[in-house]
C-alpha positions as CSV (number, residue, x, y, z in Angstrom):
1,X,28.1,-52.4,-0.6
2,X,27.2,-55.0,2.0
3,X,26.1,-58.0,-0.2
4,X,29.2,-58.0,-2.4
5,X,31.7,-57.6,0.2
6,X,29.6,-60.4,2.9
7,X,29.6,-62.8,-0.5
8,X,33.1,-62.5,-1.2
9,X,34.3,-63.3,3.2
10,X,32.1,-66.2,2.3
11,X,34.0,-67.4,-0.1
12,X,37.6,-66.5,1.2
13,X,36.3,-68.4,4.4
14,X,35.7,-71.5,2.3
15,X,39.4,-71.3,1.3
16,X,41.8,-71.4,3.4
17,X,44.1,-72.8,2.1
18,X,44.5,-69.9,-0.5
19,X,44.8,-67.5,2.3
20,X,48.3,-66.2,3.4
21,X,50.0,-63.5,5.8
22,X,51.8,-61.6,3.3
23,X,51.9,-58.2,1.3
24,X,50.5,-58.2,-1.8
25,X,53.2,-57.6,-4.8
26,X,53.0,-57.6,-8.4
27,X,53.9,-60.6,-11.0
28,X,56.6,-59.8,-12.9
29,X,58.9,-58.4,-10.8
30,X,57.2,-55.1,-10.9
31,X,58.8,-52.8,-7.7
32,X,56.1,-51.1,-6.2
33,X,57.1,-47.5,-5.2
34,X,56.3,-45.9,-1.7
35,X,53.6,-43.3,-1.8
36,X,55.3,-41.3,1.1
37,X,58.9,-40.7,2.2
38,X,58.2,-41.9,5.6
39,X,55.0,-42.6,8.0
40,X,51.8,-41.8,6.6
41,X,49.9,-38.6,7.4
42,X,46.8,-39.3,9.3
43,X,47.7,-43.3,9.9
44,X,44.8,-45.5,9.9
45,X,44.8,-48.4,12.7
46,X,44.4,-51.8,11.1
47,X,43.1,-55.3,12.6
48,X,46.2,-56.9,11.4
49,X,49.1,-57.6,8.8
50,X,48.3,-57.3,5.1
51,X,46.7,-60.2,4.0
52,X,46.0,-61.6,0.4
53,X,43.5,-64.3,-0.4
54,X,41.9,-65.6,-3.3
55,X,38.4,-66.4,-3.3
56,X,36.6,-69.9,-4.7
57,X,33.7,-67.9,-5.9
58,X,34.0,-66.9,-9.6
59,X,33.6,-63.7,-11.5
60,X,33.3,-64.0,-15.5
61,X,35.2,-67.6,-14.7
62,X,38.1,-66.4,-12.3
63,X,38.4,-65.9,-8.3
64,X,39.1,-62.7,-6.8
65,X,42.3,-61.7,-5.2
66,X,41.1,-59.9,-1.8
67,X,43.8,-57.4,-0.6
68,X,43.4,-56.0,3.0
69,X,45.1,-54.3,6.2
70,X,46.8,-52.2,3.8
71,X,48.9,-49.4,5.8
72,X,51.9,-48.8,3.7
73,X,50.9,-47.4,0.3
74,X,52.2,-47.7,-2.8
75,X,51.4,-47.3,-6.9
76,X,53.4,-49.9,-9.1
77,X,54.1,-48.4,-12.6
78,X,52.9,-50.8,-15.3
79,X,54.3,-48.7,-18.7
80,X,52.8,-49.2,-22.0
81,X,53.5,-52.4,-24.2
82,X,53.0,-50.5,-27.9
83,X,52.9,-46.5,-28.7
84,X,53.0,-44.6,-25.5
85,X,50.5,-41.8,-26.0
86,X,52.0,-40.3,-23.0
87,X,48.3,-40.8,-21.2
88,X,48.2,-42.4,-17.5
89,X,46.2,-43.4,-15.7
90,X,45.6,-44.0,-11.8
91,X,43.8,-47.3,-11.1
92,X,41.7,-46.8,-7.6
93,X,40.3,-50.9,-7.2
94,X,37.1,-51.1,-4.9
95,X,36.1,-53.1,-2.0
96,X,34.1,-51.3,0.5
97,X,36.9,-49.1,2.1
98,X,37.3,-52.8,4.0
99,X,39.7,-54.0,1.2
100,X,40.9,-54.2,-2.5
101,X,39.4,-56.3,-5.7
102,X,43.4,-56.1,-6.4
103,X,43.3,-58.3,-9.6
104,X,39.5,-57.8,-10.6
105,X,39.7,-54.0,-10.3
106,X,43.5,-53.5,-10.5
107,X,45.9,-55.9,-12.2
108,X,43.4,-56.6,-14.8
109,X,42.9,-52.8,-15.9
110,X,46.5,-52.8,-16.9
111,X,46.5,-55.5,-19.1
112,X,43.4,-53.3,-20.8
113,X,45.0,-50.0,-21.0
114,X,48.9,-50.6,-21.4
115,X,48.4,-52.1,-24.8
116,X,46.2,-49.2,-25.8
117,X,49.5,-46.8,-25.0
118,X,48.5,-46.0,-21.7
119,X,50.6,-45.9,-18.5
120,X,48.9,-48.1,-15.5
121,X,49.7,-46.7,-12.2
122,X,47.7,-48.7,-9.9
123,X,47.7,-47.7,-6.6
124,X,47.4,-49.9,-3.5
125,X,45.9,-47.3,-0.9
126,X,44.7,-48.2,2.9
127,X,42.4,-49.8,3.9
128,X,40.3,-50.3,5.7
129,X,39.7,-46.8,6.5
130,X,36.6,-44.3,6.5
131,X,33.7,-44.3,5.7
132,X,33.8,-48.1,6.7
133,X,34.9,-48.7,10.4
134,X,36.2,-52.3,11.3
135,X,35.8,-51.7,15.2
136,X,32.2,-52.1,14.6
137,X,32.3,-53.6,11.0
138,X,29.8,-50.3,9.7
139,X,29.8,-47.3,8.0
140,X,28.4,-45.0,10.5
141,X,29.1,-42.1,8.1
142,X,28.5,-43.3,4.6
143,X,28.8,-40.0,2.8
144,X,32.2,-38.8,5.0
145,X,34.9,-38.0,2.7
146,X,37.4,-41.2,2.2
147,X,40.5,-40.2,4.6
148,X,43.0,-41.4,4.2
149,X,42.6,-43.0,1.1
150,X,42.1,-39.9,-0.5
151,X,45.4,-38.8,0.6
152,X,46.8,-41.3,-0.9
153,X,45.0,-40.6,-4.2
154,X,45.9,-37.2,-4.2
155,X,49.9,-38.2,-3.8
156,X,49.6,-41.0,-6.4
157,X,48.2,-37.8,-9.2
158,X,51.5,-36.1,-7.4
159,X,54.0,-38.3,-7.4
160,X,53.1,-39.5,-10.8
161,X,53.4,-35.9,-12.1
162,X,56.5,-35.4,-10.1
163,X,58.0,-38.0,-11.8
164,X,56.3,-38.0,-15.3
165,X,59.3,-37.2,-17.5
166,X,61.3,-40.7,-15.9
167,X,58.1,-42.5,-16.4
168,X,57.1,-41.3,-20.0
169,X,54.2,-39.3,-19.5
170,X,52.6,-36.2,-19.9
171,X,51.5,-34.7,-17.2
172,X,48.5,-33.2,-18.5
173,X,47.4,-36.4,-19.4
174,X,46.8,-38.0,-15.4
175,X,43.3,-39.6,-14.8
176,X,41.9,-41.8,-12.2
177,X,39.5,-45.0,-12.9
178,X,38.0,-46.6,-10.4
179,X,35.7,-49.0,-9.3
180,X,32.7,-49.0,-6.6
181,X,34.4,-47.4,-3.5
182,X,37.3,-46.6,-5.6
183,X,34.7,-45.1,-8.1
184,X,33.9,-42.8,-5.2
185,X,37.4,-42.1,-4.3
186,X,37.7,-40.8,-8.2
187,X,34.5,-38.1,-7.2
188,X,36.1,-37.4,-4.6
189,X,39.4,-36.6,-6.1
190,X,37.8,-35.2,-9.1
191,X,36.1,-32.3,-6.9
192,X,38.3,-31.8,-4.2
193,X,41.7,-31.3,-5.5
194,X,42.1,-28.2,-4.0
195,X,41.4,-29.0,-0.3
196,X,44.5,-30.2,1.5
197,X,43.7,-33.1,2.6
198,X,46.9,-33.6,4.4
199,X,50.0,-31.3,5.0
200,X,52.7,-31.0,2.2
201,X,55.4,-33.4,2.9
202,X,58.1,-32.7,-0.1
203,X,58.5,-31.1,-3.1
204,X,56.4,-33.8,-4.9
205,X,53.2,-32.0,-2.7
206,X,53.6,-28.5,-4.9
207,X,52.4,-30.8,-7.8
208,X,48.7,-30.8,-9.3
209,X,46.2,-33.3,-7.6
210,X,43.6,-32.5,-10.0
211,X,42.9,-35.4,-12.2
212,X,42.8,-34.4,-16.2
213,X,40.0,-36.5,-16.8
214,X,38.4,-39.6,-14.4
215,X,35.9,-43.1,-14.9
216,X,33.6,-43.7,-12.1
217,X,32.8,-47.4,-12.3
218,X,29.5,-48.7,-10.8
219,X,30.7,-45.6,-7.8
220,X,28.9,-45.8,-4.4
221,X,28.4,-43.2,-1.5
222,X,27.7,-40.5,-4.1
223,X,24.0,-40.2,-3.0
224,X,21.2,-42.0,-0.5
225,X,18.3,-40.9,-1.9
226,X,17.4,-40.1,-5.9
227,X,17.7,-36.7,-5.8
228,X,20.8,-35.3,-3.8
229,X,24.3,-35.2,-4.4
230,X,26.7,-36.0,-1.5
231,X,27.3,-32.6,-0.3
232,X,31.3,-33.7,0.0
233,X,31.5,-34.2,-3.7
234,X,31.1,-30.4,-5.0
235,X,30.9,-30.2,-8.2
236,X,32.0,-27.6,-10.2
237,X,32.4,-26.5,-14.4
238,X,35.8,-27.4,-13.7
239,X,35.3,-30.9,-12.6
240,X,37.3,-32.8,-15.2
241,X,35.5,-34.6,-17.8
242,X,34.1,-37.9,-16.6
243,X,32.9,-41.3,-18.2
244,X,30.0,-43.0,-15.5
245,X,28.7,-46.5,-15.9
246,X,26.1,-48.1,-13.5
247,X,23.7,-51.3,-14.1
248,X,20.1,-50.6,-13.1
249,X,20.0,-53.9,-11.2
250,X,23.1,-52.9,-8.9
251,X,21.6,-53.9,-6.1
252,X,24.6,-52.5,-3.9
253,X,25.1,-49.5,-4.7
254,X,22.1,-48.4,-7.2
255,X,22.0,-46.6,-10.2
256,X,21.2,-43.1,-8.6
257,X,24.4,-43.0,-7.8
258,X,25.2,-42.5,-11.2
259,X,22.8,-40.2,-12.3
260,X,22.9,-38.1,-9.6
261,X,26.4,-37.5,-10.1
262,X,26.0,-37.1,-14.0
263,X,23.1,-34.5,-13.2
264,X,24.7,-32.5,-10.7
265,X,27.7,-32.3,-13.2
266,X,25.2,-31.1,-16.2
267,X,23.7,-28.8,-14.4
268,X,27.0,-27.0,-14.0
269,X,28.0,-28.0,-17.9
270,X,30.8,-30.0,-16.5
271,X,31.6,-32.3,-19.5
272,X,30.4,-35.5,-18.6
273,X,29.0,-38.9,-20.6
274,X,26.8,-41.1,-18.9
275,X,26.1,-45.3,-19.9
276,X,23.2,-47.1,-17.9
277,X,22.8,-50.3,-18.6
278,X,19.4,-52.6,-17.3
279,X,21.8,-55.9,-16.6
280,X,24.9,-56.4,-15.3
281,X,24.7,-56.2,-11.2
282,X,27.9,-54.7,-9.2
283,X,31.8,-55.6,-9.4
284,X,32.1,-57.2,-12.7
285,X,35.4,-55.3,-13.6
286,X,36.7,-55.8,-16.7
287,X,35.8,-59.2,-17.1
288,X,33.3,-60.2,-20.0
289,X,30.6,-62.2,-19.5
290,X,26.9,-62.4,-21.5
291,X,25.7,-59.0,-20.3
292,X,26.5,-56.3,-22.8
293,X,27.6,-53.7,-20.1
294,X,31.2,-56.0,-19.4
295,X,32.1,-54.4,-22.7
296,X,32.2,-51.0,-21.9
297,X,36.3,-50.5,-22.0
298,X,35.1,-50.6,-26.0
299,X,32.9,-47.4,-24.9
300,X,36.3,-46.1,-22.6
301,X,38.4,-46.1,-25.2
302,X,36.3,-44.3,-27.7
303,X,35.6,-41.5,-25.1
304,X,39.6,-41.3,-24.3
305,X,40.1,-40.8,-27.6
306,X,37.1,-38.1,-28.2
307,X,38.8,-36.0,-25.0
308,X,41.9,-36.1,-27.0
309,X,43.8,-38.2,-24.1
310,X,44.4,-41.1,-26.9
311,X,44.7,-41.1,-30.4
312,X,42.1,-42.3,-32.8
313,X,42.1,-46.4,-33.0
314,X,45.3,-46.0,-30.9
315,X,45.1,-49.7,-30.2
């Protein structure tokens, strides 16, 4: 994920003027809730305060906003604008484990899905944390499993659960999308929500963590060579169904992972649908520009709608 994330400090560098001390909150007066009551389990150690800066380099004709030093979690609720289906979903944004692509792969995911009749629970998680280590600015163990960001995944499928009936949804209908590192974060969470990944801290912890269905967006750390699956990403029949898209020219993170992943969860005939296209590069969100794959949320929504998480044209 190196090239991406070393383009995008370039261009934060360029800028400071855009770059503040503060916590990142969302427009509209949005409250962001607390993932956990109090401190934490396994705290990571941070460089510094959360930061949020915008970058001068553009993606499909708009900057990035760059999220980082996150150590106080949160999801912020963004509910449908027209005909709840009662679906939700939990938006993971990417960035390396060193940060979040907070409006790229975040904000701009709910302005997709909540007119569509989905719930957006976007989830700021913390970062940076494993497999990236800041100390020496690597990733000594690339396939390790994401702690504690998958912690805070798993509580986000909780707490939303825990909470569906005050929030309007059905809580059989809880996914995860995400993007590039968050991408892998949704493997992870996808295969191993039965592995207590920290210990129970309320009631809310008794809840599911198993996503109903998940979207693994150009995902990374899934694989280093062409053949073999990360061995912390079992898959099983009862991996929930999953929608993968990877560009062959993603020169970050490579279209084996994406095959790999979609092969490993065939061979078990864990429902799965796979879209590789040969354009399109790494971290282009949502955000349409000339290659054909920035319209796959067109694909998305179709394949919600065939695992009966959305109605038919529910738009």
């Amino acid at each position: 994920m190196r090239p991406f994330l070393i383009a995008l400090a370039v261009a934060l560098a360029s800028s400071a003027a855009s770059a503040e001390t503060a916590t990142w909150q969302p427009a509209e007066g949005r409250a962001q809730v607390p993932l956990w009551p109090g401190k934490p389990p396994n705290a990571n150690t941070v460089p510094g305060p959360e930061s949020v800066k915008t970058g001068t380099d553009l993606i499909g004709g708009k900057p990035v906003t760059w999220v980082t030093n996150v150590s106080q979690p949160t999801i912020t609720i963004y509910s449908p604008t027209s005909g709840n289906t009662g679906a939700a979903v939990v938006v993971i944004p990417g960035g390396g484990f060193e940060g979040l692509a907070m409006d790229l792969e975040g904000t701009e995911v709910c302005d997709w899905l909540t007119p569509r009749g989905v719930t957006c629970v976007l989830l700021k998680y913390r970062v940076p944390s494993a497999p990236y280590d800041w100390r020496c600015d690597c990733r000594p163990h690339n396939l390790a499993l994401s702690l504690p960001s998958l912690a805070d995944t798993q509580r986000a499928l909780r707490l939303v659960r825990a909470r569906a009936a005050e929030w309007h949804i059905d809580p059989h209908k809880v996914g995860v999308l995400g993007f590039s590192a968050g991408g892998f974060i949704v493997a992870e969470a996808s295969t191993n929500y039965r592995k207590r990944i920290y210990t129970p801290v309320d009631a809310t912890d008794k809840e599911s963590a198993r996503p109903d269905f998940a979207l693994a967006i150009y995902p990374g750390h899934l694989t280093t060579d062409y053949r073999t699956l990360n061995p912390n990403i079992p898959v099983t029949k009862d991996t929930p169904p999953t929608f993968v898209l990877q560009a062959q020219d993603d020169h970050v993170d490579g279209a084996n992972q994406a095959l790999v992943y979609f092969t490993a969860m065939t061979k078990v005939q864990a429902p799965a649908e796979l879209h590789l296209y040969a354009h399109g590069g790494h971290a282009f969100g949502l955000r349409p520009t000339a290659e054909p794959i920035t319209h796959w949320p067109d694909l998305a929504e179709k394949w919600l709608a065939t695992i009966g998480m959305i109605p038919q044209g529910s738009r």
